[in-house]
N, C-alpha and C positions, 0 to 999 in steps of 0.2 A: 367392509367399506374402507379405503383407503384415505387415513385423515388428511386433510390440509394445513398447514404449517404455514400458509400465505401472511398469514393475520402477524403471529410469532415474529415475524422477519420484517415486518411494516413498519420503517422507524420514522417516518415522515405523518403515517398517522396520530402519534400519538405524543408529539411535538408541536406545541404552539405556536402559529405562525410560520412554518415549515419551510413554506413555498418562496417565504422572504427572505429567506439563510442565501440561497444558490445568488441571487443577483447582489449579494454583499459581500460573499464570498470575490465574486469578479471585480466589482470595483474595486476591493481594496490592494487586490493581487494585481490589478492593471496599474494604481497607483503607487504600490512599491515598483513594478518593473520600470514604471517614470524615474522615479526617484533615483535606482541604479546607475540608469544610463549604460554607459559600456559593457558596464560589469555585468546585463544582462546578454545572456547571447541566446537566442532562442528559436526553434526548429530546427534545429542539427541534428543532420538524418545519418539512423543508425541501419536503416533497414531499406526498401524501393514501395514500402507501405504507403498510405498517406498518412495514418497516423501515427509510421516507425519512429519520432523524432523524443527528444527532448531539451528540454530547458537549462541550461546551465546559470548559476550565480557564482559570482567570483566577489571575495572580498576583497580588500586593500591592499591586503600584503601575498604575500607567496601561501597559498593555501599548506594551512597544518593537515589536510589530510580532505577526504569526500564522501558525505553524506548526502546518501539517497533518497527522496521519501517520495512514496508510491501510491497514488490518488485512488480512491474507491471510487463508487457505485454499482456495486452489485456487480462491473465487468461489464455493464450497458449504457453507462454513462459517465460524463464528466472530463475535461480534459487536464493537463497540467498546468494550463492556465487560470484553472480556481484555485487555483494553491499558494502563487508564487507569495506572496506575504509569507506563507510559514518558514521559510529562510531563515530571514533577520537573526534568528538565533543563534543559529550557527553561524552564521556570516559575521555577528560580531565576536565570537571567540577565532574568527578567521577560516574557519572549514568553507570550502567551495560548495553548492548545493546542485544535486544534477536532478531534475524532474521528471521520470522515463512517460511516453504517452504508449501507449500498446490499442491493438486494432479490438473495438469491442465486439462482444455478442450481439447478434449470431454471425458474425463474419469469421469468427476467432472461437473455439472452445477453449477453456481455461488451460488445458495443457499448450495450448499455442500459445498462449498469453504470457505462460510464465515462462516458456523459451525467449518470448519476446523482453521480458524485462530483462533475465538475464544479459540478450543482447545486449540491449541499451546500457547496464551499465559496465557491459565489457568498451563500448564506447567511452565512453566517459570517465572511465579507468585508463584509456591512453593520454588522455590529457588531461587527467590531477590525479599528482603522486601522492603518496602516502597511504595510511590506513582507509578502511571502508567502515563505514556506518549505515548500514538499511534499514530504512523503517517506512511504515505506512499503513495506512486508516481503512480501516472494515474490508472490502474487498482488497486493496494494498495493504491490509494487515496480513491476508489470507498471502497474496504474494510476496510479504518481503518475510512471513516466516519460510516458503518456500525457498528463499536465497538463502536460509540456516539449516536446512533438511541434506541427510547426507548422502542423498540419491543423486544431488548434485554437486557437479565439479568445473567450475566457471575457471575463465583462466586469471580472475583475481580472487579467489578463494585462500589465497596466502594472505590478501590484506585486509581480509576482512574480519573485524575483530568485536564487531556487537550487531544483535539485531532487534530493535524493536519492535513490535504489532504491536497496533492501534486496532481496538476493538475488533481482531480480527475474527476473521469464517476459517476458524480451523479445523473443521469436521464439515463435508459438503454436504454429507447422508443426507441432512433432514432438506437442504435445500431440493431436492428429489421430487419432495413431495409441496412446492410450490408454483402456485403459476407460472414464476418467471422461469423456470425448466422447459418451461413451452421456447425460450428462446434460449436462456445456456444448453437446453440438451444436456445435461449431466449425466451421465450413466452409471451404474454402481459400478463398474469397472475404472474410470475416471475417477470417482468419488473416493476408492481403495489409494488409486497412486496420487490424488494431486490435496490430499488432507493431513494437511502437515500432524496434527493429530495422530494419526496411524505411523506416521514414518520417525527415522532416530534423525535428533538434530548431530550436527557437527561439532553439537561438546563446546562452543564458545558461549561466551555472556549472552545473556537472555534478558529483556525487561516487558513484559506483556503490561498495555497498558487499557485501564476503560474506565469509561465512565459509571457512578453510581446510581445516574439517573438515567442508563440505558435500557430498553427492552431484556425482561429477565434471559430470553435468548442468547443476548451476546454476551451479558454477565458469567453466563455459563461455558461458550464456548471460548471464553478467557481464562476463565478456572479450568476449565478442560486441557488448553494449552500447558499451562502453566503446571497442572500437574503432572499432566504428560511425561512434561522434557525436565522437572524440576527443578523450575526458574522461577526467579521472583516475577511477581504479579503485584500491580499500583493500581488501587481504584481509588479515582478522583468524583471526590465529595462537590455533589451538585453540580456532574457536567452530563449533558446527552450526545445523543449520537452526530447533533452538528453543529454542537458548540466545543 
């Protein structure tokens, strides 16, 4: 009998309050893009998609360089608009922040997906110079380690100089054997090429990062990265998967 892994991969279960994360997440993303004003420019279409766009933040001064951070849900949900607060960080060391949105499942399989991110920040690399910084969370973990695997060759892969995954899915295998396969479709042949686990990175900086109090699944599939490509790995004491 073929096990189910459904449970394993359920982070909303077994997080308190769960359901109340997602509508705080937007208010507060809505009321930093207030806050910005100009500096926010948002829906800039990278693609003829509806959801090829993203979000750019611009600091004060002449951006020192452009950090990307790449939103999860599993690839089924979520847009760049729960996010925009996670900026400020960079925006006050001056880095520009570009937010890619990509078409989800099932309209998109993940290798579309992560052609589509690529796009987006080949966008968003003609308009802020400098270095590249990738990073993002659980399913955007899975993608922006895909932007450090050396199966790809973007036409800003010279400026790209660190990449972080946030609790990423960097082994698809076991997602295979969960219900939400009913709509990624992930096949072991997808699961071979789009698991950044299986492939060699690009040999730059590495920082895999997760939370302590995540599902022992993704603890794992952090340390998996991490030993993989032999990069430092950060787990952060008392956070979960949506805090």
């Amino acid at each position: 009998m073929k096990l189910d892994l459904s449970r394993d991969y359920a982070n909303a279960d077994f997080i308190p309050d769960a359901a109340e994360y997602p509508p705080r997440w937007v208010a507060k993303a809505a009321a930093f893009r207030d806050r910005l004003g100009d500096r926010a420019r948002c829906g800039i279409s990278y693609g003829e998609g509806a959801r090829q766009t993203f979000d750019l933040f611009l600091p004060e001064t002449t951006p020192a360089g452009l950090l990307v951070f790449i939103h999860g849900g599993y690839w089924l949900n979520f847009t760049p608009a729960h996010w925009s607060h996670l900026a400020a960080g960079a925006l006050a060391r001056d880095w520009a922040v570009a937010f890619p949105g990509y078409t989800l499942a099932p309209q998109a399989r993940i290798h579309q997906i992560t052609d589509e991110v690529e796009a987006a920040i080949s966008a968003a690399a003609q308009i802020i110079d400098g270095p590249i910084v990738v990073t993002g969370h659980s399913a955007g973990g899975h993608l922006s380690a895909r932007m450090g695997c050396a199966d790809r060759n973007p036409d800003w892969a010279d400026r790209l100089v660190r990449v972080v995954p946030i609790s990423p899915v960097a082994e698809l295998g076991p997602l295979i054997q969960t219900t939400m396969n009913q709509t990624l479709c992930i096949s072991r042949e997808e699961a071979m090429f789009e698991s950044p686990l299986r492939l060699d990175s690009v040999g730059l900086p590495v920082t895999v990062w997760v939370g302590a109090e995540e599902r022992p699944v993704f603890l794992d599939q952090a340390r998996w990265l991490a030993d993989a490509w032999g990069v430092q790995r950060v787990v952060v004491l008392g956070r979960h998967h949506f805090d």
